[in-house]
N, C-alpha and C positions, 0 to 999 in steps of 0.2 A: 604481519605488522603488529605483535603480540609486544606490548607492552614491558620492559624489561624488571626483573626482580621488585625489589619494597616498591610500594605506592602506598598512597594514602586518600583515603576515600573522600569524595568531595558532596557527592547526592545520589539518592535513593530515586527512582522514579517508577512510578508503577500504574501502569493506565487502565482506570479501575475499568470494567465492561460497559457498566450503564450509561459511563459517558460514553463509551465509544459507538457503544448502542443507538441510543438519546441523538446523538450530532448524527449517524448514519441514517437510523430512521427520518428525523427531520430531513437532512441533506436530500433525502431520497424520497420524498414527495415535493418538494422544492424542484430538484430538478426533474424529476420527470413527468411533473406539470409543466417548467418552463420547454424541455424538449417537446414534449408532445405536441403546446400551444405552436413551437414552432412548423414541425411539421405538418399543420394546417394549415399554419401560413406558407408553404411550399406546398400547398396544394393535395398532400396526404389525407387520404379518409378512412379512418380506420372501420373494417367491417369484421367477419367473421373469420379470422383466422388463427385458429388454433393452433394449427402447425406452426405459423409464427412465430408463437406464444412458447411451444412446447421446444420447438427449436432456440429460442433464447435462453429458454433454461438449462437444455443440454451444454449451450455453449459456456457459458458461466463458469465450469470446472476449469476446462482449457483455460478460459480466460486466467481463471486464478493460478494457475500451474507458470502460464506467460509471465502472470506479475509476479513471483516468488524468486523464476530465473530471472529477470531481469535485476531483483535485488542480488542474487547471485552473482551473476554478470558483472554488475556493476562493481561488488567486491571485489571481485578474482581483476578486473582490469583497474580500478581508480584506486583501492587498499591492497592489490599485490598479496591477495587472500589464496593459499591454497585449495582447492578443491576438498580433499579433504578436512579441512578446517569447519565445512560448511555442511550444513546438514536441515533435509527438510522434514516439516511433521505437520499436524495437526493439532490447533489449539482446540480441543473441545468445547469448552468453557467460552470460547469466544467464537466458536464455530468460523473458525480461521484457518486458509493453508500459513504456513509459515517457513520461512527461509531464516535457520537459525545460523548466526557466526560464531563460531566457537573461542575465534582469538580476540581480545582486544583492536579496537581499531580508535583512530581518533577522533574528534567531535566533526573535524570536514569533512573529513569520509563517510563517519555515518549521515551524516546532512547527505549529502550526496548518494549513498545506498537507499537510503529512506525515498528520497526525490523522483528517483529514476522510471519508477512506473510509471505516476501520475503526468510524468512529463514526457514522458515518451508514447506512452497509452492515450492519454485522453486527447492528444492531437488529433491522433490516428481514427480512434473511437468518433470523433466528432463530425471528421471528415467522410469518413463509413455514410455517417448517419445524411450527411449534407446529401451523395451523392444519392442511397438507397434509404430515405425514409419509408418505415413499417413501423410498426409494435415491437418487433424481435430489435431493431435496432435501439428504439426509446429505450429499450430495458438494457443492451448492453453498454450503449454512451451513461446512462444512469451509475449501470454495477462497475464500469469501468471507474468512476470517481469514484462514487462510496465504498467500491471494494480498498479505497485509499485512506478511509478516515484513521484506522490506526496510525498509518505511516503519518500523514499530516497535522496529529496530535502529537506525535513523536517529534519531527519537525518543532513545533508549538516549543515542546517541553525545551528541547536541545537549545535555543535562541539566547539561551541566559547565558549559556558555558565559553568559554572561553575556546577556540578552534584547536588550540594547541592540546587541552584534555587527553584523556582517554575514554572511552566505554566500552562498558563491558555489557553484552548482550544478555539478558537475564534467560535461561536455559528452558526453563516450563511460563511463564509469565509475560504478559506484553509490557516491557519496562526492560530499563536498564539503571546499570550503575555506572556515574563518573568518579574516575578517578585523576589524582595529579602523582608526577613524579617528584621525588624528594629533589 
């Protein structure tokens, strides 16, 4: 869905770290106080268990691996994204998996690529937790949203533009650029 010859650039967006930081940190003692509070109130008591603890952090990678394809996914089926268009990496800097698009896509589409994790995950993640309350789970209903705070400031940012747009996926950087066609 690459965008065809001249455009002309409409905004720069660039999600500097600290906020993305700043709203995840916060996000993430917010909720995993209000998870936790809940599963005491289903009757959960948290004791000694390390394993638990050790095994939610193991799972954390997968998880994040699940939400990169699911932004994939969502390309290759909602923007008609080729496979090779698409390529995964690591933000350092933001200690981030990332699912990069190589071609232009539009502002609905990427609303909708951006979306797809946190709406398909954290149903899922919540219900996990509903049925098997632990620690291992607190931590992954928790990482399962805040591993979303980039994508939902992206969201934030994308609300101004107009759906018909384009964006272009910034290659090293969490941000993007819109553009219009002449």
């Amino acid at each position: 869905m690459e965008s065809p010859g001249d455009r002309v650039e409409v905004a720069r967006v660039c999600l500097d770290k600290r906020r993305v930081w700043g709203w995840a940190g916060a996000l993430c003692v917010i909720l995993a106080s209000g998870i936790f509070g809940l599963a005491l109130v289903l009757g959960f008591r948290p004791g000694p268990s390390d394993r638990s603890i050790l095994l939610g952090l193991v799972l954390i990678f997968p998880l994040a691996f699940v939400h990169e394809c699911l932004h994939a996914a969502t390309a290759m089926v909602v923007g008609k994204i080729a496979w090779r268009d698409i390529c995964f990496k690591v933000n350092w800097k933001m200690l981030a998996a990332v699912c990069h698009i190589k071609v232009d896509m539009t502002v609905k589409v990427t609303r909708l690529v951006a979306a797809a994790p946190v709406v398909l995950m954290t149903p899922v993640a919540v219900v996990l937790f509903l049925l098997y309350p632990s620690d291992m789970m607190v931590m992954l209903t928790t990482f399962t949203v805040v591993g979303s705070i980039a994508d939902l400031l992206m969201l934030y940012e994308l609300r101004r533009f107009a759906a018909h747009l384009w964006v272009s996926d910034h290659p090293t950087e969490a941000g993007f650029t819109i553009y219009q066609l002449p």
